[in-house]
C-alpha positions in Angstrom: 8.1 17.1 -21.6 9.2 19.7 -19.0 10.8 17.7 -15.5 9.9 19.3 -12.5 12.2 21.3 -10.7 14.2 20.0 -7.5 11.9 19.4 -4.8 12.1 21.5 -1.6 11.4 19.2 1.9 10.5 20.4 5.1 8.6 18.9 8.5 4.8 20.1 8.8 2.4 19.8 12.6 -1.0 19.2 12.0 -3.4 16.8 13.5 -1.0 16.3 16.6 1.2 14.4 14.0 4.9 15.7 12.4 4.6 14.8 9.0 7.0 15.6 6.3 6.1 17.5 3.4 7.8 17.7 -0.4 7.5 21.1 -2.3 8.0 20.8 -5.7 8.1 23.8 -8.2 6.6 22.0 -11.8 6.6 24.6 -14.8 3.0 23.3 -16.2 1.3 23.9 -12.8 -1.1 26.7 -12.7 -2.4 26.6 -9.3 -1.0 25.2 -5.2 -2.0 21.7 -5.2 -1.6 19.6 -1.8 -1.9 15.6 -1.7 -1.9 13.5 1.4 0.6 10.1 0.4 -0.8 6.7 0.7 -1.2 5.6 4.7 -1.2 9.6 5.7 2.7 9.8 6.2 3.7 12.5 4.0 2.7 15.3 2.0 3.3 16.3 -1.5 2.7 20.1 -2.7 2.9 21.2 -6.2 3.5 24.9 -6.8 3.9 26.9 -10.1 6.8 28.4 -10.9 7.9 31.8 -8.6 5.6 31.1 -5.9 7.1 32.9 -2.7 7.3 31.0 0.8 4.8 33.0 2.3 2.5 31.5 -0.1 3.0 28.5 0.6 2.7 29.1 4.1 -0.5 30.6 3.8 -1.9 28.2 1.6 -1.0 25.3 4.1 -2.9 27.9 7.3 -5.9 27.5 4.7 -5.7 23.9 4.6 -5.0 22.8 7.5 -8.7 22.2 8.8 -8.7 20.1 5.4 -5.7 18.5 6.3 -6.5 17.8 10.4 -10.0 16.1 9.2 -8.4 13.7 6.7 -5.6 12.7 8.7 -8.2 12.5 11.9 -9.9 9.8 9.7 -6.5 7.6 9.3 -5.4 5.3 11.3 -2.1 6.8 13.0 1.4 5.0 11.9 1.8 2.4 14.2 5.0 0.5 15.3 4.5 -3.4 15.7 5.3 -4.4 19.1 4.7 -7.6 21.5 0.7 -7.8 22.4 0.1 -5.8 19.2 -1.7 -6.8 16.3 -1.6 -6.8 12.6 -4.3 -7.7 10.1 -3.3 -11.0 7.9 -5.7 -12.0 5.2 -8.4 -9.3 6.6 -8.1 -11.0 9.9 -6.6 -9.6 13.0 -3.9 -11.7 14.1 -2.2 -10.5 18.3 1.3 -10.4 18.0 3.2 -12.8 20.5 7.1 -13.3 20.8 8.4 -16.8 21.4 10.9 -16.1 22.9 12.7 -18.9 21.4 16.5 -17.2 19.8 15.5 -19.0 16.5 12.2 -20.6 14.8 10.0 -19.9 12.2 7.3 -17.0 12.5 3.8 -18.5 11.6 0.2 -17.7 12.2 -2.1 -20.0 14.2 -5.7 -20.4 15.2 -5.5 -21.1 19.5 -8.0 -20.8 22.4 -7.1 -17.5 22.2 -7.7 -16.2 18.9 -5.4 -16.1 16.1 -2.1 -15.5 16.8 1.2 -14.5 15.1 4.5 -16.1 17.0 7.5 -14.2 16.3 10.7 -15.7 17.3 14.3 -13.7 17.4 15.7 -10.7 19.2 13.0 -8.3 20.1 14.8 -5.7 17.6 14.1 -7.8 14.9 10.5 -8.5 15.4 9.7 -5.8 12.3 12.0 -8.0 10.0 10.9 -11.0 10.7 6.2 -9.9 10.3 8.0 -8.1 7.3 9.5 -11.6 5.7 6.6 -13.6 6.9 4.1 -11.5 5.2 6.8 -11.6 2.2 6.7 -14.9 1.9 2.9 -15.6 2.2 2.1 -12.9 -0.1 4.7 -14.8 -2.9 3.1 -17.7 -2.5 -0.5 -16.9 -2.7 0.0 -14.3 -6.0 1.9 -17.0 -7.2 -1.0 -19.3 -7.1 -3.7 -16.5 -8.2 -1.5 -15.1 -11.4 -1.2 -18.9 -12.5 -4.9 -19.6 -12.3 -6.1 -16.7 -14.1 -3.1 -16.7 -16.7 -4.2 -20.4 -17.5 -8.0 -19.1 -17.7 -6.4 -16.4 -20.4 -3.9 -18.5 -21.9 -1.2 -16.2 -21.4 1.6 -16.3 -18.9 3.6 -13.4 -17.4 7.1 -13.2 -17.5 8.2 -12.7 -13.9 6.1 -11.8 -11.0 8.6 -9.6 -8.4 7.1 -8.0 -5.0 7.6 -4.6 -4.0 6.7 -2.3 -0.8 5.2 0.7 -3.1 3.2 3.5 -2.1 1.9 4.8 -5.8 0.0 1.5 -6.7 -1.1 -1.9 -5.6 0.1 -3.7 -8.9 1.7 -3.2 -12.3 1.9 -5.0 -15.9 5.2 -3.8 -18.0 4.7 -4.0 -21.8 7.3 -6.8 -21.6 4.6 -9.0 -19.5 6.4 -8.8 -15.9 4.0 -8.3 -12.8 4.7 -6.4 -9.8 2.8 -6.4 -6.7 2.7 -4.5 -3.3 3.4 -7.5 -0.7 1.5 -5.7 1.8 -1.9 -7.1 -0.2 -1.6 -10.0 1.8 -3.2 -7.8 5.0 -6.1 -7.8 2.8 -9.2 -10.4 2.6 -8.5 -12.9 0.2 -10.8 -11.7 -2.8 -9.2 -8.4 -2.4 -6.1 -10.2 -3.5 -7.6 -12.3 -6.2 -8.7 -9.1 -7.3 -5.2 -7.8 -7.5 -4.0 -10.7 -9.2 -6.9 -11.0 -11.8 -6.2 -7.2 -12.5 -2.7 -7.7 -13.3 -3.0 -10.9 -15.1 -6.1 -9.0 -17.2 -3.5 -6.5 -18.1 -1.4 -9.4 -19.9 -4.4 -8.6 -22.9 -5.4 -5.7 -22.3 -3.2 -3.0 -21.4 -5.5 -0.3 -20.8 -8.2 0.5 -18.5 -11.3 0.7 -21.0 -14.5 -1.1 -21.1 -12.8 -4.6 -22.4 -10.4 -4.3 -19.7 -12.8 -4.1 -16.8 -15.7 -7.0 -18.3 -12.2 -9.5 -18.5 -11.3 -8.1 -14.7 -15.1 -9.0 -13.7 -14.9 -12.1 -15.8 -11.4 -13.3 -13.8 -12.9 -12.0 -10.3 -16.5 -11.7 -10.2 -15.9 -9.6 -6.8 -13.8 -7.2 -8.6 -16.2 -3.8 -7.3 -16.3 -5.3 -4.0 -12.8 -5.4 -3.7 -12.2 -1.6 -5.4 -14.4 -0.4 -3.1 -12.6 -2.5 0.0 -9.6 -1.1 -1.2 -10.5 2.6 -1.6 -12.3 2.7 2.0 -9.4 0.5 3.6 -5.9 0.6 1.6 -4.5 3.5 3.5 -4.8 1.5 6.5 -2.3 -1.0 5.0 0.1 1.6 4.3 0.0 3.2 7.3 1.3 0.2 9.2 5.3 0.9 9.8 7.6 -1.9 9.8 10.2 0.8 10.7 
């Protein structure tokens, strides 16, 4: 197989956003391709092979209507912050510091709403949603693999967390699970989902017909969450943790 050749990177305006943008020169392309990355906050061009600059550049003029009306539609990156909020099991949760040098962040029902305390320095408010969302993710895919590995009868080797932007989950041939710990913003069938996918993948490492009736089987909301996924994942990946 042919690698692609060293990718050029630049900084792109469009939609009132500075985005940046990889161009990479790949010797099977036959035409300028443009792809907006999960959570709209980079672009990826592929170009064949001699394509000039002022190519490119007129190709991305071209585009850019394209571009300004699918990044309009995304929610813009945003930085967590005190009074903020973030979404925790599909439900908003307001973002409070305690205030307090050293306790435990955890999420509470109150008079007000849900809330997520945050204790620490301000500067470390990212960290610490980050290894809170960390550590409830863990614990419920944890819980999910192992009930629909027992329904299957098989169990995977390790299960391992990851912040990826490519995928929501993967199944190596060697039976180890990996998961995007930002699924724990989700709605808790979107996460079964995940899980079930995953674990399904433990017999059937493809995506045919057999694969999907086990999926359904495992999670009987399995379209329900694709779809929730398709119309919402981008929103989870747009949130920055900085």
């Amino acid at each position: 197989m042919t690698l692609p050749a060293n990718p050029k990177e630049r900084d792109i305006a469009v939609a009132g956003r500075r985005l940046p943008l990889t161009i990479r020169e790949h010797s099977r392309a036959t035409r300028l391709t443009l792809r907006i990355e999960p959570g709209g906050r980079a672009l990826r061009m592929t170009v064949p092979p001699g394509v000039s600059d002022r190519e490119v550049e007129r190709f991305l003029l071209r585009n850019n209507g394209w571009l300004s009306s699918r990044l309009g539609k995304l929610p813009r990156p945003n930085s967590l912050a005190d009074g903020g909020s973030i979404q925790i099991r599909g439900v908003d949760h307001t973002i409070r510091r305690t205030g307090a040098a050293r306790g435990l962040t955890e999420a509470r029902e109150t008079g007000e709403g849900r809330i997520l305390f945050v204790g620490g320095a301000p500067e470390h408010l990212a960290r610490r949603i980050v290894d809170y969302l960390r550590r409830e993710a863990r614990a419920e895919l944890e819980a999910a693999v192992a009930r629909h590995a027992s329904a299957l009868g098989r169990k995977p080797r390790a299960i391992r967390l990851k912040d990826t932007r490519s995928r929501w989950g993967s199944c190596s041939s060697e039976g180890n699970l990996s998961f995007s710990w930002r699924i724990i913003m989700a709605p808790d069938h979107v996460l079964d989902y995940l899980a079930a996918h995953e674990v399904a993948h433990l017999r059937e490492m493809n995506h045919g017909p057999g694969f999907w009736k086990l999926c359904r089987t495992l999670c009987p909301r399995t379209d329900e969450a694709k779809t929730w996924l398709k119309r919402h994942g981008s929103a989870l990946h747009a949130v920055d943790f900085g």
